[in-house]
C-alpha positions as CSV (number, residue, x, y, z in Angstrom):
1,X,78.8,192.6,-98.9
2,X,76.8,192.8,-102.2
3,X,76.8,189.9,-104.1
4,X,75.6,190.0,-108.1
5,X,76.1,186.8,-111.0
6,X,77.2,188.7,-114.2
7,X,76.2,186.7,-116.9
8,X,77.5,186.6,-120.3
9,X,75.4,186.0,-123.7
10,X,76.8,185.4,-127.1
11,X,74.3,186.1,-130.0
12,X,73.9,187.8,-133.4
13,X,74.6,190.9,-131.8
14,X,77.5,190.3,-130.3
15,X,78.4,189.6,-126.8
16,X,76.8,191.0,-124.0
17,X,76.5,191.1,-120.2
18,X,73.3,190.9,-118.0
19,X,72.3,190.3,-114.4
20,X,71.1,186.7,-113.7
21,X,67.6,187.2,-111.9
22,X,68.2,184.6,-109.9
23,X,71.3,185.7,-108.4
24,X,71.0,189.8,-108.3
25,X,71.6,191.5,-105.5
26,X,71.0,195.0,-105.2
27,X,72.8,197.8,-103.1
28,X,71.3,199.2,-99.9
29,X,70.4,202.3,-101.3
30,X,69.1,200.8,-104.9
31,X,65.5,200.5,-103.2
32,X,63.9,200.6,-106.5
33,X,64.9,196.7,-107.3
34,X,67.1,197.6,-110.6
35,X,69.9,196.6,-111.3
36,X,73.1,197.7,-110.3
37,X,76.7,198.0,-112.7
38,X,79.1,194.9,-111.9
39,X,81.6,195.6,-109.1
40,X,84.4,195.0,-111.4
41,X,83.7,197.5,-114.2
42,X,82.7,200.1,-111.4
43,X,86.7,199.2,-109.7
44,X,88.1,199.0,-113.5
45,X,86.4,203.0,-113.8
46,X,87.5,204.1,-110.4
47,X,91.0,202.9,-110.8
48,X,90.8,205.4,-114.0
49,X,88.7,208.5,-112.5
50,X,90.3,208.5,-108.8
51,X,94.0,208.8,-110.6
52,X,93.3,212.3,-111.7
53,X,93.8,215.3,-109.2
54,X,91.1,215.6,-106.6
55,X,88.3,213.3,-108.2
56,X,85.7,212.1,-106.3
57,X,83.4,209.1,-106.3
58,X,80.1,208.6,-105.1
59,X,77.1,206.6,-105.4
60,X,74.5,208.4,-108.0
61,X,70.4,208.4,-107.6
62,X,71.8,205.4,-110.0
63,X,75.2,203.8,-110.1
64,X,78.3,205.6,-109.4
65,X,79.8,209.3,-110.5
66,X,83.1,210.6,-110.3
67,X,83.4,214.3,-110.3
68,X,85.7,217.3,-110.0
69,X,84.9,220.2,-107.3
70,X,80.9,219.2,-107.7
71,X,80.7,218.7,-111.1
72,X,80.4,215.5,-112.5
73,X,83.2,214.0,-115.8
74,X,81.4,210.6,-115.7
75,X,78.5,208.5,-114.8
76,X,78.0,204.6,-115.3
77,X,74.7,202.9,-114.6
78,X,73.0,200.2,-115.6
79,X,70.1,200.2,-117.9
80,X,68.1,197.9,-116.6
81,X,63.7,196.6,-118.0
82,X,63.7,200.5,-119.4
83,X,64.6,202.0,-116.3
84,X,66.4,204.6,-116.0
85,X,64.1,205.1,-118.9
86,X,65.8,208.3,-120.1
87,X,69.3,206.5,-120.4
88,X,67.2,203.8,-122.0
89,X,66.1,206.0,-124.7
90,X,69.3,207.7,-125.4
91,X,70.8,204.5,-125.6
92,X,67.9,202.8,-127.6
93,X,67.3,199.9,-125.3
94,X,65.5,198.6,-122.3
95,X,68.9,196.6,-120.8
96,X,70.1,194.9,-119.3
97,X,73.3,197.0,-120.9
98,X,76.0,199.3,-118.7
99,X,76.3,202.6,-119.5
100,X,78.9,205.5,-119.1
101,X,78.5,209.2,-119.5
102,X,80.9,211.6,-120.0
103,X,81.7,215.4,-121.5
104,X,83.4,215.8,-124.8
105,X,84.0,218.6,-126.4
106,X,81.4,220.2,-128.3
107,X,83.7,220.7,-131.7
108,X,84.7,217.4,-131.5
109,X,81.2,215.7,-131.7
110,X,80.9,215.8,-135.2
111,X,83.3,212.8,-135.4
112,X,81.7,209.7,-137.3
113,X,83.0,207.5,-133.8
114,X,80.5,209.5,-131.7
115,X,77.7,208.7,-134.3
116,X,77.8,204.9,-134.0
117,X,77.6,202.2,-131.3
118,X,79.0,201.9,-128.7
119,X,77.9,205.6,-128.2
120,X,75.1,207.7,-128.5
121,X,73.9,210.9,-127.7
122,X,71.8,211.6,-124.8
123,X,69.9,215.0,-125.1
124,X,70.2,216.7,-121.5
125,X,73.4,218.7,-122.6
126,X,75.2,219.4,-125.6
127,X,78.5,217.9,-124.6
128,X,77.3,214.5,-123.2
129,X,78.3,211.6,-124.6
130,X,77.4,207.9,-123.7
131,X,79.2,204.6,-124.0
132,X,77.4,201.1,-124.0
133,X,80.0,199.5,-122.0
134,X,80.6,195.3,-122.9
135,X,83.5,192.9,-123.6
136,X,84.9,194.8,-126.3
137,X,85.3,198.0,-124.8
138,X,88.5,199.2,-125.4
139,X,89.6,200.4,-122.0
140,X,92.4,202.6,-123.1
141,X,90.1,204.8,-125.0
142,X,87.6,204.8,-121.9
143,X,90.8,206.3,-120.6
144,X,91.4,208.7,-122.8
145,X,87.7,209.8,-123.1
146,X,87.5,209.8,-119.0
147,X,90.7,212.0,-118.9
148,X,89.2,214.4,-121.8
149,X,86.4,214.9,-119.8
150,X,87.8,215.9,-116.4
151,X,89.9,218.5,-118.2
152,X,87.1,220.1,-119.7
153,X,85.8,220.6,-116.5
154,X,88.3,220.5,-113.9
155,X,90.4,223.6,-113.1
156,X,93.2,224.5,-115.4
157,X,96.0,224.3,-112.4
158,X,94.7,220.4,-112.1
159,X,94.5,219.9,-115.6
160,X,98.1,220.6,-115.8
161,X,98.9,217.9,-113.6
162,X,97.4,215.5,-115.8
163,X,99.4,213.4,-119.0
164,X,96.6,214.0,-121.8
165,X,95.8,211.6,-125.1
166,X,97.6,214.0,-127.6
167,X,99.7,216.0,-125.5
């Protein structure tokens, strides 16, 4: 059983959630002594991901992915002293702060949303988008977003399956 204290901290910026030294436990696998994303945010994000056709979970190099035949629709981690430290710079901070990727459609990008927190942009492929991930985060749109980017990558057979934001 892994065991981690979540704490919250209200301040000028906001509310936001952070592991409690004291109390972090880390996964079996999460040699490197970082921190790892709250069970119940990773269960909130699987209860999303695993409802579309033939997703997949599995633990990442950090945190947890959910793909579609191989290739991956989201990613949450936590950023945690700088490390990962290129999730810390796309996100401009060391952490403690979770993160989500996803894919979004290139055209789309340009939205003013995309160009203010809680995203940013990470740099490693065109498409990418990431989400700080606290106690506003409206879980609907994580929804939507999440469902948006399966279907640019899943199949179009699946994609058919699936009730889309818009459709």
């Amino acid at each position: 059983m892994i065991v981690t204290m979540i704490v919250k901290q209200e301040d000028s910026l906001g509310t936001r959630w952070h592991v409690d030294p004291a109390h972090a436990a880390m996964t079996e696998d999460h040699v490197n002594g970082h921190a790892d994303v709250p069970p119940a945010i990773v269960a909130r994000l699987a209860s999303i991901c695993l409802g579309l056709p033939e997703a997949c979970e599995e633990r990442a190099w950090a945190g947890t992915r959910w793909s579609i035949r191989k290739k991956n629709f989201a990613h949450v981690l936590m950023i945690d002293s700088g490390w990962p430290p290129a999730y810390a710079q796309a996100a401009e901070s060391n952490g403690p702060a979770i993160v989500l990727t996803f894919r979004f459609p290139v055209r789309k990008l340009d939205a003013p949303r995309f160009a203010r927190s809680p995203f940013f942009r990470p740099v490693w492929f065109p498409d990418i988008v990431g989400m700080v991930i606290d106690d506003r985060v409206d879980w609907d749109e994580v929804a939507d977003l999440l469902t948006e980017s399966y279907s640019l990558l899943a199949p179009k057979k699946l994609v058919a399956l699936v009730d889309r934001p818009g459709d």
